[in-house]
VMD Tcl script that builds the backbone (N, CA, C; Angstrom):
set m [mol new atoms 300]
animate dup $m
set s [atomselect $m all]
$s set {name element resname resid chain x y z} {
  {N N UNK 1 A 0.829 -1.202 0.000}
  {CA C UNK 1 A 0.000 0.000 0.000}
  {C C UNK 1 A 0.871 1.263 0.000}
  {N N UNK 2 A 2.104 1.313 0.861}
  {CA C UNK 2 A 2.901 2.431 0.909}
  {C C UNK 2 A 3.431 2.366 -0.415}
  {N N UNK 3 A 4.184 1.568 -0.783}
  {CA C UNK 3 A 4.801 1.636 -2.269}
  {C C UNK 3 A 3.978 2.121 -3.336}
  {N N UNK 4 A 2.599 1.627 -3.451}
  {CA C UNK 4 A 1.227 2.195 -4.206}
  {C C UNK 4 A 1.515 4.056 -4.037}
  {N N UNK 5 A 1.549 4.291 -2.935}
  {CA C UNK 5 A 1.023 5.817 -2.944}
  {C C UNK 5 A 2.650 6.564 -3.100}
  {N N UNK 6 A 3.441 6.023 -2.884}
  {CA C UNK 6 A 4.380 7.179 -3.391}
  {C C UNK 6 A 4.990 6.607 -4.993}
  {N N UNK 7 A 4.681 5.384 -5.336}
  {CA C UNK 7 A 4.885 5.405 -6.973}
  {C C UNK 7 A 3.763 6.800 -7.446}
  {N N UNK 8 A 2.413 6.880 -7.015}
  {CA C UNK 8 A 1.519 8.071 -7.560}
  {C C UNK 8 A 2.118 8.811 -7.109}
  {N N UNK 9 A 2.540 9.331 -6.164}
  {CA C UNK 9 A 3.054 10.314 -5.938}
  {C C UNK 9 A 4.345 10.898 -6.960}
  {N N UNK 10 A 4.899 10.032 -6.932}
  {CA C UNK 10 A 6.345 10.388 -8.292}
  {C C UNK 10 A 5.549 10.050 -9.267}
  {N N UNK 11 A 4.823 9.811 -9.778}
  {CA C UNK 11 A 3.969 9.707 -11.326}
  {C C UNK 11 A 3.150 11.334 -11.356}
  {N N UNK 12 A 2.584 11.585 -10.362}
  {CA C UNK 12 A 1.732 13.018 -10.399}
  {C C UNK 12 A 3.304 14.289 -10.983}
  {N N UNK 13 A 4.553 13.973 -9.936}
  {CA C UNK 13 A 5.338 14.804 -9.954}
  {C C UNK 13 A 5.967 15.027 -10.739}
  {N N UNK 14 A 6.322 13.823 -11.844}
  {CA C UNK 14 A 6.250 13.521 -13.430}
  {C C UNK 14 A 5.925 14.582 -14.328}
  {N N UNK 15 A 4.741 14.734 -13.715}
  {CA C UNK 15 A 3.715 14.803 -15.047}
  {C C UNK 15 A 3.287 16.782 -14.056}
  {N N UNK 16 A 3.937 17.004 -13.134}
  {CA C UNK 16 A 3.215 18.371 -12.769}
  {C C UNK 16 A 4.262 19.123 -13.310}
  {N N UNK 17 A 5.590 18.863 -12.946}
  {CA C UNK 17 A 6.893 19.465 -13.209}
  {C C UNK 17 A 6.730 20.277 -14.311}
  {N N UNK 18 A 6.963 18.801 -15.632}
  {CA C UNK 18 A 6.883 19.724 -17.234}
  {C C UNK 18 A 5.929 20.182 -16.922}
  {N N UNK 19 A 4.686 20.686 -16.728}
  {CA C UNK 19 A 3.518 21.341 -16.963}
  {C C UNK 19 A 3.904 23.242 -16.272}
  {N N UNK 20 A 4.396 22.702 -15.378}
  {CA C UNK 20 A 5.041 24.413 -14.507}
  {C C UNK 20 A 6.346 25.245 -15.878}
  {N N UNK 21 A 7.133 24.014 -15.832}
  {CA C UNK 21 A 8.206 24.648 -16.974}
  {C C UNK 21 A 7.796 25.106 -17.896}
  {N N UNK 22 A 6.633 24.657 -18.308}
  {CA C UNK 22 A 6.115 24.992 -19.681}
  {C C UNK 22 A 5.465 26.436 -19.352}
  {N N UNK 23 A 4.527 26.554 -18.379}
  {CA C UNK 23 A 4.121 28.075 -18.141}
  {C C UNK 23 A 4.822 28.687 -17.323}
  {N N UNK 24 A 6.244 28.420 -16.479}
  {CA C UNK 24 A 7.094 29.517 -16.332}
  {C C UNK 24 A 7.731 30.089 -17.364}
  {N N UNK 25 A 7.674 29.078 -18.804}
  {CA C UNK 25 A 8.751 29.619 -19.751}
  {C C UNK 25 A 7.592 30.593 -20.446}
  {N N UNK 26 A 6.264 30.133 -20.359}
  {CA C UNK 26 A 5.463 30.618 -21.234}
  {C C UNK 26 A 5.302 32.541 -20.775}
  {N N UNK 27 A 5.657 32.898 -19.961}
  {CA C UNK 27 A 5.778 34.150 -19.506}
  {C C UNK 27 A 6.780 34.797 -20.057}
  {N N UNK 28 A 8.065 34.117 -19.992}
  {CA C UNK 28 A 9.144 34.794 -20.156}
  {C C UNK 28 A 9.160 34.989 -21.858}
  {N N UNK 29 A 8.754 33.788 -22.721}
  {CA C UNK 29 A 8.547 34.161 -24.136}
  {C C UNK 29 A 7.812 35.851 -24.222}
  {N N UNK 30 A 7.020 35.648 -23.359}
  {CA C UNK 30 A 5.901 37.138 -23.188}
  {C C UNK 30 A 6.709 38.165 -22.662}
  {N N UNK 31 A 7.474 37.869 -21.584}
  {CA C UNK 31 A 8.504 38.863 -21.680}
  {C C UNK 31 A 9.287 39.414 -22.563}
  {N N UNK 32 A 10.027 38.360 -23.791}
  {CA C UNK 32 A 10.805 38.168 -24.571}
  {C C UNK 32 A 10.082 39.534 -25.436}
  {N N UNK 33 A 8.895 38.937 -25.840}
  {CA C UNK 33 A 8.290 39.786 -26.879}
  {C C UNK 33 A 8.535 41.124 -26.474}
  {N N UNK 34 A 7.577 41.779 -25.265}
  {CA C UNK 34 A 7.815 42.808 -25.223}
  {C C UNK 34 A 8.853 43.934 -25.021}
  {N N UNK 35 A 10.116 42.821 -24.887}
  {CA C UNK 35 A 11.225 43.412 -24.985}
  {C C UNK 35 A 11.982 43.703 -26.346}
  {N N UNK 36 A 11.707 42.934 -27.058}
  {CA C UNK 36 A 11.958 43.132 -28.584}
  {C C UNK 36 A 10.967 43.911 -29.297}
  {N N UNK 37 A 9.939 44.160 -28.750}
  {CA C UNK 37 A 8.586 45.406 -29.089}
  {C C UNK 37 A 9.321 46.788 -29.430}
  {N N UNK 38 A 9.405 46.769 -27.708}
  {CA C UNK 38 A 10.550 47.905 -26.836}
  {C C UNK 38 A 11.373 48.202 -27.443}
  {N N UNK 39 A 12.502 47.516 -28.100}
  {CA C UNK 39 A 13.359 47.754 -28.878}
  {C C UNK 39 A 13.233 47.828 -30.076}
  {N N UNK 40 A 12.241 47.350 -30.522}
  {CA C UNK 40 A 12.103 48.096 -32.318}
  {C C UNK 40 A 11.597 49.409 -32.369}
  {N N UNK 41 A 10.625 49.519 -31.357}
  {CA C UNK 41 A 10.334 51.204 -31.418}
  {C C UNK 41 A 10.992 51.920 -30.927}
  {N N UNK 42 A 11.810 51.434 -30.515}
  {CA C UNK 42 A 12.534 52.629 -29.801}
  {C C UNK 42 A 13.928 52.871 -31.069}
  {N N UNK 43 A 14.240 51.769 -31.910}
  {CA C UNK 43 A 15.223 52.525 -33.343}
  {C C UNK 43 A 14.673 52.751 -33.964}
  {N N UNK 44 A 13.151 52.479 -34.340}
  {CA C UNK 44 A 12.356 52.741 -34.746}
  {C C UNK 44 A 12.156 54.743 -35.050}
  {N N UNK 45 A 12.239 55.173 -33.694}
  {CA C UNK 45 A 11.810 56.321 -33.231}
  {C C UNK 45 A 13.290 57.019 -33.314}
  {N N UNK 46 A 14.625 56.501 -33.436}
  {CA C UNK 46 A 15.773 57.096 -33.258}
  {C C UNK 46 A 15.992 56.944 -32.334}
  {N N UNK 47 A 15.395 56.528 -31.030}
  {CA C UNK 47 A 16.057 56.661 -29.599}
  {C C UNK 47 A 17.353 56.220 -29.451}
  {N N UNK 48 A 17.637 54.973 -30.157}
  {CA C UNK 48 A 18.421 53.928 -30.037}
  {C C UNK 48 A 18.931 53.561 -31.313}
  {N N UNK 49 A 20.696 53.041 -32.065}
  {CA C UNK 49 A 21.153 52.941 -33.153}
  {C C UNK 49 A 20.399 51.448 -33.373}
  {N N UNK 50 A 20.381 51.245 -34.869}
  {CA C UNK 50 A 20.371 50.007 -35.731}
  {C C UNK 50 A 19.596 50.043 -36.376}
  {N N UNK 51 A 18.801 49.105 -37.259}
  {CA C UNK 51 A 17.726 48.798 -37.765}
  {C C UNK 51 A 16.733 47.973 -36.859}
  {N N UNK 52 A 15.219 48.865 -37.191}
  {CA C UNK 52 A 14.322 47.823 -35.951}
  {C C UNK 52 A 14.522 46.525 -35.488}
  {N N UNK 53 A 14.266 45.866 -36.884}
  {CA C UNK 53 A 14.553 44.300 -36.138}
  {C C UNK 53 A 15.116 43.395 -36.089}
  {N N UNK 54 A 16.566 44.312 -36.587}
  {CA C UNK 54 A 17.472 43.752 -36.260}
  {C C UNK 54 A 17.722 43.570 -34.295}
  {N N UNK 55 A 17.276 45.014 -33.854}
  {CA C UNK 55 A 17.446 45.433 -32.390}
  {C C UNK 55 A 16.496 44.577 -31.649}
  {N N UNK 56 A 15.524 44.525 -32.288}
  {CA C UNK 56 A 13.761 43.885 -31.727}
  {C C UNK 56 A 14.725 42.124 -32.032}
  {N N UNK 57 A 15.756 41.435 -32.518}
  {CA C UNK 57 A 16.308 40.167 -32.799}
  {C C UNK 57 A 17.082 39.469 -31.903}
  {N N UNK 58 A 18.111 41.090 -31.398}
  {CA C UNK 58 A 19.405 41.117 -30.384}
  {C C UNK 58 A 18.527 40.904 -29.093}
  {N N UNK 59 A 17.357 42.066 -28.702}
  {CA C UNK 59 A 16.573 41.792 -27.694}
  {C C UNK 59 A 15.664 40.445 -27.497}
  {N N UNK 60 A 15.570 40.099 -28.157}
  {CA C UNK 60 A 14.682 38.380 -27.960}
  {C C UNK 60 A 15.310 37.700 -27.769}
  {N N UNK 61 A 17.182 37.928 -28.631}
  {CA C UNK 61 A 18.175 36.276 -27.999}
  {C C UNK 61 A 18.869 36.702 -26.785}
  {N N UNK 62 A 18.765 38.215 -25.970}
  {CA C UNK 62 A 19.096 38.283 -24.924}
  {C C UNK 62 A 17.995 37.912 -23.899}
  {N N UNK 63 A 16.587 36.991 -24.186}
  {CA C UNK 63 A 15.424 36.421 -23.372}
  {C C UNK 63 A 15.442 35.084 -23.931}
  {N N UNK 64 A 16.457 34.996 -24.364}
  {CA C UNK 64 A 16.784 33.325 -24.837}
  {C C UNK 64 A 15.510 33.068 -25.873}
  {N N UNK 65 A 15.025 33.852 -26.686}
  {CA C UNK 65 A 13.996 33.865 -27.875}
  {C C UNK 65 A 14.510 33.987 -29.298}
  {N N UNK 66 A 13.361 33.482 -30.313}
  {CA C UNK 66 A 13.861 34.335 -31.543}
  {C C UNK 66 A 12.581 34.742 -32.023}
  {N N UNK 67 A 13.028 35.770 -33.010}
  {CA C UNK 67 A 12.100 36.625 -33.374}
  {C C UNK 67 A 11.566 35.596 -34.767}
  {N N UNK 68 A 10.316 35.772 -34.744}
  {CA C UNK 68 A 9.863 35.197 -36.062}
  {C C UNK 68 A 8.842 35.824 -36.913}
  {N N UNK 69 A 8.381 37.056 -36.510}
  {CA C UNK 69 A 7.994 38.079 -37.260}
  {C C UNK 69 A 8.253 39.647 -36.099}
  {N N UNK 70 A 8.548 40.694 -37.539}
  {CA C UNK 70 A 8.244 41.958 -37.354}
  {C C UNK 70 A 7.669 42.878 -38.359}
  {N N UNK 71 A 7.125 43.967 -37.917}
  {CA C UNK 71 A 6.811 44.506 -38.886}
  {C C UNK 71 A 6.856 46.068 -38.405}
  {N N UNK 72 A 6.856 47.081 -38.765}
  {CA C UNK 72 A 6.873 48.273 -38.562}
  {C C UNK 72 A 5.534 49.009 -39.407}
  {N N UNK 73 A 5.281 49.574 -38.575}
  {CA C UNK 73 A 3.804 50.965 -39.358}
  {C C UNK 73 A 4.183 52.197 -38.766}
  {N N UNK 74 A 4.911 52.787 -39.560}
  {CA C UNK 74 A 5.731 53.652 -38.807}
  {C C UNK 74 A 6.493 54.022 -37.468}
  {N N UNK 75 A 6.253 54.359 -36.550}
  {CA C UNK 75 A 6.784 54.180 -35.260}
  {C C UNK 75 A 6.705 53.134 -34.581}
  {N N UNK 76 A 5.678 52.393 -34.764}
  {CA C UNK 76 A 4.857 51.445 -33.892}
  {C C UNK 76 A 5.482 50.111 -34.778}
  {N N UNK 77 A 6.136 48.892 -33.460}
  {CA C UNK 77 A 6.623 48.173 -34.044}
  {C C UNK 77 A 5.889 46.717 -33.594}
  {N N UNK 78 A 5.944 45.640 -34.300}
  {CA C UNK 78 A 4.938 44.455 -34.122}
  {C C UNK 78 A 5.621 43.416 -34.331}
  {N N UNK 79 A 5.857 42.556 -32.854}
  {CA C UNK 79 A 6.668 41.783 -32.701}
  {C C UNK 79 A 6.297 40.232 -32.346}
  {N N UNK 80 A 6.898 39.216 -33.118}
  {CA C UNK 80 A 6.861 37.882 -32.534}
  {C C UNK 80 A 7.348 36.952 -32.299}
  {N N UNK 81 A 8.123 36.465 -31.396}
  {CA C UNK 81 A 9.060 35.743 -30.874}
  {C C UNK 81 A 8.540 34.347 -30.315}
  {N N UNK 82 A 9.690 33.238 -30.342}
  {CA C UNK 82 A 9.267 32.083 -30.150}
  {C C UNK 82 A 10.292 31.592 -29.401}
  {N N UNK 83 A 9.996 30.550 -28.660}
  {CA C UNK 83 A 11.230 29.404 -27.794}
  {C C UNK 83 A 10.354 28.188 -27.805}
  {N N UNK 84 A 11.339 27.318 -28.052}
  {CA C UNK 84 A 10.499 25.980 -27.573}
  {C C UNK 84 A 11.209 25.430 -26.249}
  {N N UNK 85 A 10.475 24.520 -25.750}
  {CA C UNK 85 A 10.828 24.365 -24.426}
  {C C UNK 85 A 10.256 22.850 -24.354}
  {N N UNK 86 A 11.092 22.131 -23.582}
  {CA C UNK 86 A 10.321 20.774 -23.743}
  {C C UNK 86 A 9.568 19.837 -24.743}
  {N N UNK 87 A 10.058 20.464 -26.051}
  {CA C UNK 87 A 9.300 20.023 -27.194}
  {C C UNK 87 A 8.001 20.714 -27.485}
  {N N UNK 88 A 7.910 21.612 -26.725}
  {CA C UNK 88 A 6.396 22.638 -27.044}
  {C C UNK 88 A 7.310 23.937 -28.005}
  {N N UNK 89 A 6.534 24.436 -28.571}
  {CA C UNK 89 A 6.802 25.585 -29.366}
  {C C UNK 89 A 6.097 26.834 -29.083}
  {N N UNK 90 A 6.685 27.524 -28.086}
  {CA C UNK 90 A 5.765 28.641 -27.556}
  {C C UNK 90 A 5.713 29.971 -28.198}
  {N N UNK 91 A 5.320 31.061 -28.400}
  {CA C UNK 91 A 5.225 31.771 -29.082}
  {C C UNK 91 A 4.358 33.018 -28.610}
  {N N UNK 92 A 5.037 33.916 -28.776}
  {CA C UNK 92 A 4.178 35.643 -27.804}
  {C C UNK 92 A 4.415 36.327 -28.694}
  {N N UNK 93 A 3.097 37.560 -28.907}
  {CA C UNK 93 A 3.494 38.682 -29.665}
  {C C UNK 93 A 3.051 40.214 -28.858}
  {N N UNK 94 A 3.913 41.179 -29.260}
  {CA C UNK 94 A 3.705 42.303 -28.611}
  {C C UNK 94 A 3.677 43.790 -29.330}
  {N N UNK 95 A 3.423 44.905 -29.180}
  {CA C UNK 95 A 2.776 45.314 -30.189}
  {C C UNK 95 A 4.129 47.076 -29.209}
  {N N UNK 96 A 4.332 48.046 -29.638}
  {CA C UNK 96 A 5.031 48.609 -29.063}
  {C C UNK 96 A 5.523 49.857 -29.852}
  {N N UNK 97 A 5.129 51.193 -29.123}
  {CA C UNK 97 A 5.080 52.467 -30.141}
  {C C UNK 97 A 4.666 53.629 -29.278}
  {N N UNK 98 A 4.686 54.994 -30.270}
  {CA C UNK 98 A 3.887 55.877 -29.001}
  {C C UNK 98 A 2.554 55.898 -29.045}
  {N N UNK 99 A 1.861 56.767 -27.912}
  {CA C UNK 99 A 0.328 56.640 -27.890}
  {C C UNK 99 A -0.197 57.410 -29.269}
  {N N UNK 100 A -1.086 56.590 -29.482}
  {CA C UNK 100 A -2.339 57.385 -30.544}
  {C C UNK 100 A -2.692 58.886 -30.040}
}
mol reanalyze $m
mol bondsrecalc $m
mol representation Tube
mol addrep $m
């Protein structure tokens, strides 16, 4: 009976673990994005040297991401970055510019 409940017990812990990794990473992709947002509008705008996304590229592999779309509409830059993690393929987008 004891052996019964802590095999479930390491089978639940199995199976809870990857499930946390997957949505702790799933934030930080979301972080990722809006940091590469951040940084396209902001060379975007001149604040900062380079080309948008190239900068919005440097900022996603410094969140351990890559960028897999951008786009610019003038100031306002539109970003989407990906990591996989555990064999999942996660993916955030963030949108980043001045106010209307």
């Amino acid at each position: 009976m004891g052996m019964a409940v802590v095999a479930t017990m390491v089978a639940l812990a199995g199976l809870v673990v990857p499930v946390g990794v997957v949505l702790v990473a799933r934030q930080g992709v979301a972080n990722a994005a809006d940091a590469a947002a951040l940084a396209a509008a902001d060379a975007a705008s001149g604040a900062i040297g380079g080309y948008p996304c190239d900068v919005a590229d440097v900022a996603a592999g410094l969140n351990a991401a890559t960028v897999t779309g951008c786009e610019l509409d003038g100031l306002v830059a539109s970003v989407t970055v990906s990591r996989t993690v555990l064999g999942f393929a996660i993916a955030s987008s963030a949108r980043a510019g001045p106010s209307p």
